[in-house]
Each structure stands twice: as structure tokens, then as C-alpha cells.
C-alpha positions in Angstrom: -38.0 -59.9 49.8 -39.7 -56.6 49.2 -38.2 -52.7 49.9 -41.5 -53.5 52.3 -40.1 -56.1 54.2 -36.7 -54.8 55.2 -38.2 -51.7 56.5 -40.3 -53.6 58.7 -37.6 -55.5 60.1 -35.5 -52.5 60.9 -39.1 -51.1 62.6 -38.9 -54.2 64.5 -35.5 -53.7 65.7 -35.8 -50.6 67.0 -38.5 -48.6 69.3 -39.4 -45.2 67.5 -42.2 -43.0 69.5 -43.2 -40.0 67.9 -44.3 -37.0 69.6 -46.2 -33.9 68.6 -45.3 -30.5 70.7 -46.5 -27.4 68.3 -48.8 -26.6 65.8 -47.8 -23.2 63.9 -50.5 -21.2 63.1 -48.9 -17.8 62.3 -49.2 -15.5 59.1 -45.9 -13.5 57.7 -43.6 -12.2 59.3 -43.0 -15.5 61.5 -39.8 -17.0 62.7 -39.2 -20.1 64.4 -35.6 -21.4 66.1 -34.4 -25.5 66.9 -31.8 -26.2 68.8 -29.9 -29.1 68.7 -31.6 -32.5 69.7 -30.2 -34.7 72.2 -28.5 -38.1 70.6 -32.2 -40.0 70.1 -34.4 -37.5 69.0 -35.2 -36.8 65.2 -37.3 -33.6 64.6 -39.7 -33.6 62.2 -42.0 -30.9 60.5 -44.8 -31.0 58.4 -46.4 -28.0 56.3 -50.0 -28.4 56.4 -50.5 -25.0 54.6 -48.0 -22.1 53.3 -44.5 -22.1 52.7 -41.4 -22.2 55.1 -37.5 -21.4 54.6 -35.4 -24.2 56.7 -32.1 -23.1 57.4 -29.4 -24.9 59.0 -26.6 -22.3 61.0 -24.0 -24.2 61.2 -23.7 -25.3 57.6 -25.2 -22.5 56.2 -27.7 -25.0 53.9 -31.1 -23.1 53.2 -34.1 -25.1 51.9 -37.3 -24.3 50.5 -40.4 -26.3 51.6 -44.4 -26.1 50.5 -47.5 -27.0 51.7 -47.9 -31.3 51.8 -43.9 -31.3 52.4 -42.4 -33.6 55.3 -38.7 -32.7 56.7 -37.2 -35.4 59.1 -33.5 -34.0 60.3 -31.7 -37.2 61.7 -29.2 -35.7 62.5 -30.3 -33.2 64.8 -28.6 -30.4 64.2 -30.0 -26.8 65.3 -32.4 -25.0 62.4 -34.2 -22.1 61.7 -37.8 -22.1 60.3 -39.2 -19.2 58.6 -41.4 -17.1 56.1 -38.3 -15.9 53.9 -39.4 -12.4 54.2 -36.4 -11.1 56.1 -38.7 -9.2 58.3 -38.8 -9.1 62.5 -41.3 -11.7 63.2 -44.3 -11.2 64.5 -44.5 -12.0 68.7 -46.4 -15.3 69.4 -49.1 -16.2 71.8 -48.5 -20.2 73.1 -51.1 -22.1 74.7 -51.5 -26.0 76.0 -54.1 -27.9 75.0 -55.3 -30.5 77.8 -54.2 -33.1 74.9 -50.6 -31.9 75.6 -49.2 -30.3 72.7 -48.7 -26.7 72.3 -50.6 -24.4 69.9 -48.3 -21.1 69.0 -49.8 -18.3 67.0 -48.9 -14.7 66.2 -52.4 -12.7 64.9 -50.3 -11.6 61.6 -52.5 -10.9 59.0 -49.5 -12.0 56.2 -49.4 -15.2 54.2 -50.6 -18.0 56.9 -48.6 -20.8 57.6 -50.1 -24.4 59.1 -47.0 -26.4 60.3 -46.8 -29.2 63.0 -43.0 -29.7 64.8 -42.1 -32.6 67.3 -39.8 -35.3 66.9 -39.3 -38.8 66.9 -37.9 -40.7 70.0 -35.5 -43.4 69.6 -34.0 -45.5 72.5 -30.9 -46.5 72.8 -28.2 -47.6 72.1 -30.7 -47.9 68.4 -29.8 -44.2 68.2 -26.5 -44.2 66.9 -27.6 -46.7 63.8 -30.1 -44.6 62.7 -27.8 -41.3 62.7 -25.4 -43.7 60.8 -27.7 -44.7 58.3 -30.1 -42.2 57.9 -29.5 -38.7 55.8 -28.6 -35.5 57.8 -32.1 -34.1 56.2 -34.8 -36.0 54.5 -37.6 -34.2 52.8 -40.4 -35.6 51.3 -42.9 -34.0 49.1 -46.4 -35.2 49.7 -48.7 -32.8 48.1 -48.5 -34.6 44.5 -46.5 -37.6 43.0 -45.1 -37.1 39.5 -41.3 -37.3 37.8 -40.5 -33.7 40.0 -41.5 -34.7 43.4 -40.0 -38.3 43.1 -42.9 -39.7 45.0 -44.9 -42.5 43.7 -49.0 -41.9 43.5 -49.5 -44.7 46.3 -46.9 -43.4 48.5 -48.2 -39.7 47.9 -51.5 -40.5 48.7 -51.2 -42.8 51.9 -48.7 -39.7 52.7 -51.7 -36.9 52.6 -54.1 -39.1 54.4 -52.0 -39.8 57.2 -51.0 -35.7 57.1 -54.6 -34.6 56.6 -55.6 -36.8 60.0 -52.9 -35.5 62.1 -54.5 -32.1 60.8 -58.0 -32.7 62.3 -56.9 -34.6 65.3 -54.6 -31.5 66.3 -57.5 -29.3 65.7 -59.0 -28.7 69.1 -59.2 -31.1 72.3 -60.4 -33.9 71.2 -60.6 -37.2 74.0 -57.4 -39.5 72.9 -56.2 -36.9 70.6 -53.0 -37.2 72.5 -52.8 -40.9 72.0 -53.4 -41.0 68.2 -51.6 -38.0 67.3 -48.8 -40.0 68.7 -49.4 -43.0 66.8 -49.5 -41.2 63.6 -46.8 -39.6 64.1 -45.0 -43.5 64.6 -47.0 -44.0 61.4 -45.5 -41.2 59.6 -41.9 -42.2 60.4 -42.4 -45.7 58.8 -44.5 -43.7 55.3 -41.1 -41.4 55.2 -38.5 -43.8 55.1 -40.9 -45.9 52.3 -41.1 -42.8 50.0 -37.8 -41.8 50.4 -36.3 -45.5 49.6 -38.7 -45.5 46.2 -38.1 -42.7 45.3 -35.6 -42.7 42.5 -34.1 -39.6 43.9 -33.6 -41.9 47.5 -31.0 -40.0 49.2 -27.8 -41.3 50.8 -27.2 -43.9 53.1 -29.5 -46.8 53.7 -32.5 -45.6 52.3 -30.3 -45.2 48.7 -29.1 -48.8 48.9 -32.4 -50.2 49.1 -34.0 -48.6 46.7 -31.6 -49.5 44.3 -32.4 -51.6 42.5 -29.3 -53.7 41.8 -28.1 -53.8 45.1 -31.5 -53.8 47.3 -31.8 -57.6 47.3 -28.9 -58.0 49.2 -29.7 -55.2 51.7 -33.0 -57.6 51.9 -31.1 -60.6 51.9 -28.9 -59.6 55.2 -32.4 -58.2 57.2 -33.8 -61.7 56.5 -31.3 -63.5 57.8 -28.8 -61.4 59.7 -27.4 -64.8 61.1 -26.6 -66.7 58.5 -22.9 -66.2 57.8 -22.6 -64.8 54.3 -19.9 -64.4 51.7 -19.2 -61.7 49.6 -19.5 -64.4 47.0 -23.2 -64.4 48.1 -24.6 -61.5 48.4 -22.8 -60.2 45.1 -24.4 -63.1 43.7 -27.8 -62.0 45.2 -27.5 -59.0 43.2 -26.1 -60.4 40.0 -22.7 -58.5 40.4 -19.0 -59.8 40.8 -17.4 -59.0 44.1 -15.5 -56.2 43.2 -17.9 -54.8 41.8 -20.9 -55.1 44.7 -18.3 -53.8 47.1 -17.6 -50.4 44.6 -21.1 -49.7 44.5 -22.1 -50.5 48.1 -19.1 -48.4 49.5 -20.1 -45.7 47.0 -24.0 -45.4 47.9 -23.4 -46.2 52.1 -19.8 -45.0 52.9 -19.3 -48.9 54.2 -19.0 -52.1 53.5 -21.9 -54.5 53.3 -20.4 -56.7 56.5 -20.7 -53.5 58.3 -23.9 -52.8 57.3 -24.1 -56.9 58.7 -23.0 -56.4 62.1 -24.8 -53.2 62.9 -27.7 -55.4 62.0 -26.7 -57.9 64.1 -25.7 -56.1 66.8 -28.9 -54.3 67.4 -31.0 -57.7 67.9 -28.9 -58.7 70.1 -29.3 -55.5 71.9 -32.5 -56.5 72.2 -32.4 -59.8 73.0 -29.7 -58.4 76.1 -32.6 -57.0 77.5 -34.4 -60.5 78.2 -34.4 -61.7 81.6 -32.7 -65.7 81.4 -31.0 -64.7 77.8 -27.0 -65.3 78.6 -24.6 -63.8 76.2 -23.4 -67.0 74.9 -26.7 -67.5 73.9 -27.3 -64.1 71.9 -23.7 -64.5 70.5 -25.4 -68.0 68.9 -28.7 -66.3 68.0 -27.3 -63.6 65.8 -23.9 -65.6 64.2 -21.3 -65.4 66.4 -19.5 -68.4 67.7 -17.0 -66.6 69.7 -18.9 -65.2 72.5 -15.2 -63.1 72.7 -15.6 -61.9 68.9 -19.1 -60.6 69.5 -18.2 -59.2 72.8 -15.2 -57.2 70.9 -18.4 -56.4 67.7 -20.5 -55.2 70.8 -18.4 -53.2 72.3 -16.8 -51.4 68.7 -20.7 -50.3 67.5 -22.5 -49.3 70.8 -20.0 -47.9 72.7 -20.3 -50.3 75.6 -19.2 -53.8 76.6 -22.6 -55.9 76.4 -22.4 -56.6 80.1 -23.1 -52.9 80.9 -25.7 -52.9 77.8 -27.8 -55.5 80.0 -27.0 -54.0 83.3 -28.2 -50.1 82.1 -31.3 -51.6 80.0 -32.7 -53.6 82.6 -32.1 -51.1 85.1 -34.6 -49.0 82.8 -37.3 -51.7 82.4 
């Protein structure tokens, strides 16, 4: 199974939604401030044109990012965005378009910038894995693949593509701009979290152990069939490793074992499947490997911070 084809699965297994809400057209001095995002929202920015200073407050981490660059913070945390000048910025002038995002611009006749900010949505309780698994930033440089940016030619150029259309679809009020700025956007989650995981600069977490290539066909092995109840034995074999050795490197690249890796996995179908009007628990507990209904309940309960019976109640109360 392919780097493909685990990423697809974990799309399947969770809803993501993105959402556009500015485009930046400003020109030095310009200053833009996040604040924190609520539990299932990811922020995202992309740099059409110009460059942009991302700082982070709290930890004090500055980054430098150029036109065709894509930040994703999964994390959440608040950020500044700016022109690096240290001068007052410029005041802005905001305005809605009928397609419901918001255009911001300052009439600064300095180095323009071209950015687009909103965020991707992620229902629970498939919040908290991603947070888990994902990076506290990911950037990823779609302007031009080669050894510096880490990005593969393919990737790079389904990347600008996909930026360039959000570009003209955000460029006035256009009829269903709203709609397939939106789907893009879903798009664009799914093109980060490829590049990032072929990359051979992948950054932590899950999109490091899949790319790897040693240890990604086990990661591939457990999305194909999260059911099946697999040995160490296994998926070290999978990966033509001993145990003790598997385990070292998995710890080392996820911060966790690959059989918790396994029941976060599991545990999010059978969120899922919760949902399902007629679906019993004893029947989910089956579906996903469990045969104590009382050990999956206890599984349940440890990764999404509620008993399954409340799961079902507060989901289906939604729908």
C-alpha cells in the first residue's frame, strides 16, 4: 500500500472542511495578529505574492516564508504575521465580498504582499488525533521542487495549480466562488499532508513515519486493516526489522508505540460507526477488533475523553 493510500484512509476517517475568511492585499508596513483557535480548527496561510515573518508569542519561534509557501499550524496556537520591517503598520480597510470572505487592504505603497488566511474545520472528537499526530507548524514550499525545498516536481506542481485557482476564484465575486474556494481549500489540506510525508525533510509525528521508508509499510499495513489483531512480530516483519528494533525507531519518529498509533486508528472508525442509527456497541467493538465490548469501552473512553455512550448520544444529537 502506497504513502497514497493511508492518507486517504485517514481522509476517510475524519471530516475536514476548509474555509477561506481573508485575502491580504497590503504593501509594507503591514501587520496581521491570530489568536488562538478553538480545539478543531487548523489555520492555514498561503503566500500568493511577497514575503511574510510568522511569529509565534508564546514560544518566541520566528519563521520566514515566500511567495508559493503553505503554513498549516495544527496546533493552533496564537501568531503574528508580518512584513519584518519593524515599522507601525499601515491601518487596513476590510470589506465582504457577497461570496463571504473578507478582503483586507491597507493602500501602502511598500513591497505588496498577496496572502489568503482561514482554517480548516475538523469535527470531533477527530480533533484531538490530528493535534496528536500532526506537527505544531507545517510549512510547505510550493513555488519550486528541488533538494532545498524538499518537495518533489509532481507534488510542487499539483501544489501551484491548486494555489494559483484559489488565487482567481478569490479574485472578485464570482457565482459559486464561495463553494469552490471551500473545496479547494479541503483539496489543499489533503496536497499538504502528501508533500509533507514525501518529503525527505517530513517533519515529526505521523507524517515522518510514513514517509519513511523503513517503517511506512507498517503505518500502511495498520490503516488497511485496523482490525486485524497484529503482533509486534508482524508489523516488524512488515518492515523487515526485529522487534526491538521497530519499536526504537517508531517511539523515536512518533513519541508512541505503534499499538497506540493502532487504537487511535481504531478508535476513530468506531466513532464513526457510533454515529449510525441501528449500530450497537457490541457491534462496533467487533467491527474494529475488540472482543470485549468492556475493553473497547475502557480504549474509548482513555482516547476521546468520553464513554462511547455519550459519544453516540452528543453525535446524534448533532445530526
Amino acid at each position: 500500500m502506497s504513502a497514497v493510500d493511508w492518507l486517504s484512509r485517514l481522509l476517510e476517517m475524519i471530516t475536514v472542511k476548509g474555509k477561506l475568511e481573508v485575502r491580504c492585499a497590503y504593501g509594507a508596513p503591514w501587520r496581521v495578529a491570530w489568536d488562538r483557535s478553538a480545539m478543531h480548527e487548523i489555520p492555514y496561510h498561503v503566500v500568493l505574492r511577497g514575503r511574510v515573518v510568522i511569529e509565534d508569542p508564546e514560544s518566541g519561534a520566528v519563521r520566514k516564508l515566500v511567495g508559493g509557501d503553505i503554513v498549516l499550524l495544527p496546533s493552533g496556537a496564537p501568531h503574528v504575521l508580518h512584513d519584518g520591517s519593524g515599522t507601525a503598520p499601515a491601518p487596513t480597510q476590510e470589506h465582504l465580498t457577497s461570496a463571504g470572505w473578507v478582503v483586507s487592504e491597507n493602500g501602502s505603497e511598500g513591497e505588496p504582499l498577496d496572502m489568503l488566511c482561514g482554517r480548516f474545520l475538523i469535527g470531533p472528537p477527530h480533533d484531538r488525533l490530528m493535534r496528536s499526530y500532526l506537527p505544531t507548524n507545517l510549512v510547505v514550499h510550493a513555488a519550486e521542487a528541488g533538494p532545498e525545498t524538499g518537495v518533489s516536481p509532481t507534488a510542487s506542481a499539483q501544489l501551484a495549480s491548486l494555489i494559483d485557482m484559489m488565487r482567481m476564484e478569490s479574485t472578485g465575486d464570482k457565482a459559486g466562488g464561495y463553494a469552490i474556494l471551500n473545496a479547494l481549500s479541503s483539496a489543499l489540506f489533503a496536497l499538504v499532508l502528501r508533500a509533507a510525508s514525501e518529503t525527505d525533510q517530513a517533519p515529526e509525528g505521523l507524517l515522518a513515519l510514513a514517509g519513511h521508508a523503513r517503517l511506512g509499510p507498517a503505518i500502511s499495513a495498520m490503516f488497511a486493516d485496523p482490525a486485524r489483531a497484529w503482533s509486534l512480530s508482524e508489523l516488524a516483519e512488515s518492515c523487515g526489522m526485529s522487534r526491538a528494533t521497530f519499536s526504537r525507531h517508531f517511539q523515536d519518529r512518533l513519541g508512541r508505540s505503534a499499538f497506540d498509533l493502532l487504537a487511535d486508528i481504531r478508535m476513530s472508525i468506531a466513532a464513526n460507526e457510533l454515529k449510525k442509527p441501528g449500530k450497537g456497541t457490541e457491534a462496533v467493538a467487533d467491527l474494529v477488533g475488540y472482543q470485549s465490548v468492556a475493553a473497547f469501552r475502557r480504549m474509548f473512553a482513555d482516547k476521546m475523553g468520553m464513554t462511547a455512550g455519550q459519544w453516540r448520544r452528543q453525535a446524534r444529537a448533532s445530526q
